[in-house]
N, C-alpha and C positions, 0 to 999 in steps of 0.2 A: 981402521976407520973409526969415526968419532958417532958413537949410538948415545941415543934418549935414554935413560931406564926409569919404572916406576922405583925407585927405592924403597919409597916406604908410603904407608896409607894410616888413616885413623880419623877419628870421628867423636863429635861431641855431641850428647843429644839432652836436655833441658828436663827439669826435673817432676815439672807438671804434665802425668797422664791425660789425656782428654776422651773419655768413649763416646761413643756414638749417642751413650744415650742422654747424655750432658745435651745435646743439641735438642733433644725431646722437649726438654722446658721452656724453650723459647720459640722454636721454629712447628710447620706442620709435619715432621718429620718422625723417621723410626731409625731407630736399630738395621730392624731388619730392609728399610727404603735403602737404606746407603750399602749397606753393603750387597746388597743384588745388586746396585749401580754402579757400585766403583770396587768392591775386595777390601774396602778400609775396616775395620775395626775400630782404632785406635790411634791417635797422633800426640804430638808430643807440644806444649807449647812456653815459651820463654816465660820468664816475668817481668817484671813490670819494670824492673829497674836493670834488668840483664837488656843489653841490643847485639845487633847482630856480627858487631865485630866483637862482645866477648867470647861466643858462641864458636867463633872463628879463633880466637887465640886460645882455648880450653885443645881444639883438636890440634894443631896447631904445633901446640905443646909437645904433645904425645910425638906426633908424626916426625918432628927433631927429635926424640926422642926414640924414636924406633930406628932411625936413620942413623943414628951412631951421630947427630951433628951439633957444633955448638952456632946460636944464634950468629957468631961471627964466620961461620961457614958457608952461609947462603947468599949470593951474588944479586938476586932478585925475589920480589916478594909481586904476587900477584892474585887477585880476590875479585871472584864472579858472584853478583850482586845485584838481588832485585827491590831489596829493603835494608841501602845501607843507613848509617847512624846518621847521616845527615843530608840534605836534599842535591845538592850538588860537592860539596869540598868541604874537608876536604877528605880524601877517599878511607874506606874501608883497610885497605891495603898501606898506607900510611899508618893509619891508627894500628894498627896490627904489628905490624913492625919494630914501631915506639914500644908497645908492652914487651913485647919478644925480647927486645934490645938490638936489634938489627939495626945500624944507624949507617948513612952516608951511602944506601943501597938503591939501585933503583927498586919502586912500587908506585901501584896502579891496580886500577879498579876496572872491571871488564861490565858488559852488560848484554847477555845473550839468554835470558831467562833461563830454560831449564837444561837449556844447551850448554850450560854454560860452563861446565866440566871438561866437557869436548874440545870446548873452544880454548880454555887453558893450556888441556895436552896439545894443542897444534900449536900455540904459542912458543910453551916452553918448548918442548921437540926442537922450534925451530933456530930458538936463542943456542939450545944448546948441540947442536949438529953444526950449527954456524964456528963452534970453539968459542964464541966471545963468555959465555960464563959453565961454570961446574955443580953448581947447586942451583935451584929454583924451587922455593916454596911455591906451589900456588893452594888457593883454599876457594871452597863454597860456602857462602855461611848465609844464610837464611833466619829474619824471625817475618814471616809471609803472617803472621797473627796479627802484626801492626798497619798492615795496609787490606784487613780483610772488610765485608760488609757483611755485616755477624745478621743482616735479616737477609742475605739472600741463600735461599737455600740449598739451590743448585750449587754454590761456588765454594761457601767458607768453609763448607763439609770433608771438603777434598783436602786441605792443606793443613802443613803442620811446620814444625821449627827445625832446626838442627844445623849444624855444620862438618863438612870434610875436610880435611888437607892431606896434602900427599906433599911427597921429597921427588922429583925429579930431577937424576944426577947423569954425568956423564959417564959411560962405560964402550970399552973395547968387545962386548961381550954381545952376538947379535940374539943369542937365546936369551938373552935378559932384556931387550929393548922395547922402544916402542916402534911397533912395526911402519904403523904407517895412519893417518888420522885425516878423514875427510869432514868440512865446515862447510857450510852453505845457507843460503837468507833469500828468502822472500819477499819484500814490503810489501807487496800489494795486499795479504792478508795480514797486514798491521791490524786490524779493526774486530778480530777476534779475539784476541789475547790481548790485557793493555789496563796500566795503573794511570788513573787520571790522576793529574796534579791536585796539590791540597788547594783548599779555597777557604776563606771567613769561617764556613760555616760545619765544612767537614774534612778529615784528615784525606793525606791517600787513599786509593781505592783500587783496588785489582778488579777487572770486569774479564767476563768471558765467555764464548758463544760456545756452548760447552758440546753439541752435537756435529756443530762444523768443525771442529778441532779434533772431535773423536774421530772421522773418517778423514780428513787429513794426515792424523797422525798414523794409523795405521798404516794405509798406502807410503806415504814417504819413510817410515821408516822399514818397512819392507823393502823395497826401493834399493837400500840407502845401505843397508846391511848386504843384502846381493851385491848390493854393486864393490864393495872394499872387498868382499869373499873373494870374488871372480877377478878383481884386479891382482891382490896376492896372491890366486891358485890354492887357496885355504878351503877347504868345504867344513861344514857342521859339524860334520862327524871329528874334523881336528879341535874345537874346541873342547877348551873344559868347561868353559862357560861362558855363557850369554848374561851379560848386565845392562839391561836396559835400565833409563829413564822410568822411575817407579810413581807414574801418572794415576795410572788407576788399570785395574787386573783383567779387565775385559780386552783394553790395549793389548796389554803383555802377552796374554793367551792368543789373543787371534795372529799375534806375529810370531810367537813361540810356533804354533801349528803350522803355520805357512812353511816356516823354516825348516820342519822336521825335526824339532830339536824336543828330545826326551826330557820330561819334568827332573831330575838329576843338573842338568846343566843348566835352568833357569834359576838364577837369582831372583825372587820375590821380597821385599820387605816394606810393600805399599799397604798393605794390611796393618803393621802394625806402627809407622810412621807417617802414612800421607805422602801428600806431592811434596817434597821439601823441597823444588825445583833446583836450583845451581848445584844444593846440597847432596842431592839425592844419589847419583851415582855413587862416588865418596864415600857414602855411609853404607850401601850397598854392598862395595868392593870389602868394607873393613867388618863389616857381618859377617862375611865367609873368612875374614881372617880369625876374628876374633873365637870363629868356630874349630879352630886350627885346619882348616879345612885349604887353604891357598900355599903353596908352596913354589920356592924357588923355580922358574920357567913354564910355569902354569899360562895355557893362552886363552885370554878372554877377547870378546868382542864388546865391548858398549855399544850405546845406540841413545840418542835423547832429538827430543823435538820439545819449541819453545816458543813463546810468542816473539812478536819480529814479522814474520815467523823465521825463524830459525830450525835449524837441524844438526845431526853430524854424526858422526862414529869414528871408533880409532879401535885398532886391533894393535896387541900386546903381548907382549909376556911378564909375568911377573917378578921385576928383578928384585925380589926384597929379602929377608930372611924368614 
């Protein structure tokens, strides 16, 4: 039988620190306000002349690179995106491709905010169980800096820059695959989460109703995780780890404990990057690589929730080296 596999992960992160207490000089804020409210620290944010699909071709890079592949190896190129380079066309994933050297390939730009990692691996899984391709870049890449409103203080505090990519290749191997990836959307609470368009007078703008979103998001992704668990016959205990959507740590924790799942097996890295939203998981995943910490048939569960609203989760194994 013809399986998904993650082959390879990696991640690029931008070379401006930003701490908490950068926000001190402008906003009524602390250090110590944000991190009682969110577990952030620290995020990371682009410059001025870097956008979000170079952000995307730096990780990109790496991830062909971990994959053993050459730019004429991959069938499809695909890029989840909430601040691409430009307002409609042409996409992210285009542009990305061009630098790469990947030509004559299909590419596309997806748009499920911070689901939107999720929503890749169901994609690709699907291209590639179908047989129609063997390789599938897809990438998160994020600069959330250029659509923030730097006086609201509730919002810009949360978020920060970076990009992921991963190799999704086809394999006979079902301890290396992707098991199985649940998607799912809401509109009616569009109006919590949501970048208004630019106008005369000001750029994009991310808006957010930050307390309906926090008890949404826990509930569905509690939900959401049960529910993929109990469809596979997988319980807690078989993971090695839990990679949520790294939104903010009050989230993580109260879904962490629901779950029963021992601080060991949570992946955390909201503290020291923000919400990087598409990017988030991605970067996550390639933390515990870079820790040498992830090993060949390792099984993870994700989990992410986005405006939309959006959701989803995909349970894995690790097929990479």
């Amino acid at each position: 039988m013809n399986y998904a596999s993650l082959r390879s992960i990696a991640s690029y992160i931008p070379q401006k620190c930003i701490p908490n207490a950068e926000f001190e000089k402008t906003l009524d804020t602390s250090d110590e306000w944000i991190t009682k409210r969110t577990g952030i620290k620290t995020r990371y944010f682009a410059s001025e002349s870097q956008k979000s699909s170079d952000l995307g071709v730096e990780a990109a890079k790496l991830a062909l690179q971990r994959a053993k592949l050459k730019p004429s190896d991959i069938d499809m190129v695909i890029c989840a995106t909430l601040s691409p380079d430009f307002f409609a066309m042409p996409s992210n994933a285009c542009i990305i491709s061009a630098q790469l050297g990947i030509r004559n390939k299909p590419a596309f730009d997806i748009v499920a905010a911070c689901s939107g990692f999720i929503y890749l691996l169901s994609i690709a899984k699907s291209f590639i169980e179908s047989g129609a391709y063997q390789h599938i870049l897809i990438i998160g890449a994020e600069k959330i800096s250029s659509v923030l409103d730097f006086s609201d203080r509730s919002t810009c505090v949360l978020f920060g820059d970076g990009a992921g990519a991963a190799v999704i290749s086809s394999t006979t191997k079902k301890a290396e695959s992707i098991i199985d990836v649940h998607i799912s959307a809401d509109g009616d609470y569009k109006d919590l989460l949501r970048t208004l368009r630019p106008t005369a007078s000001r750029p994009p703008i991310l808006e957010m109703r930050g307390n309906e979103v926090f008890k949404l998001a826990v509930k569905t992704i509690i939900s959401d995780a049960e529910s993929i668990l109990q469809k596979n016959n997988i319980t807690a205990d078989d993971l090695t780890y839990f990679i949520p959507h790294q939104a903010n740590s009050r989230i993580l924790s109260a879904v962490a404990k629901h779950l029963n799942l021992p601080d060991e097996k949570v992946v955390l890295t909201v503290h020291k990057y923000g919400n990087t939203s598409a990017a988030s998981i991605p970067m996550a995943i390639d933390e515990v690589y870079n820790q040498n910490k992830l090993k060949n048939g390792d099984l993870m569960l994700l989990d992410a929730f986005g405006g939309g609203l959006t959701w989803g989760s995909a349970l894995l194994y690790f097929g990479g080296e």
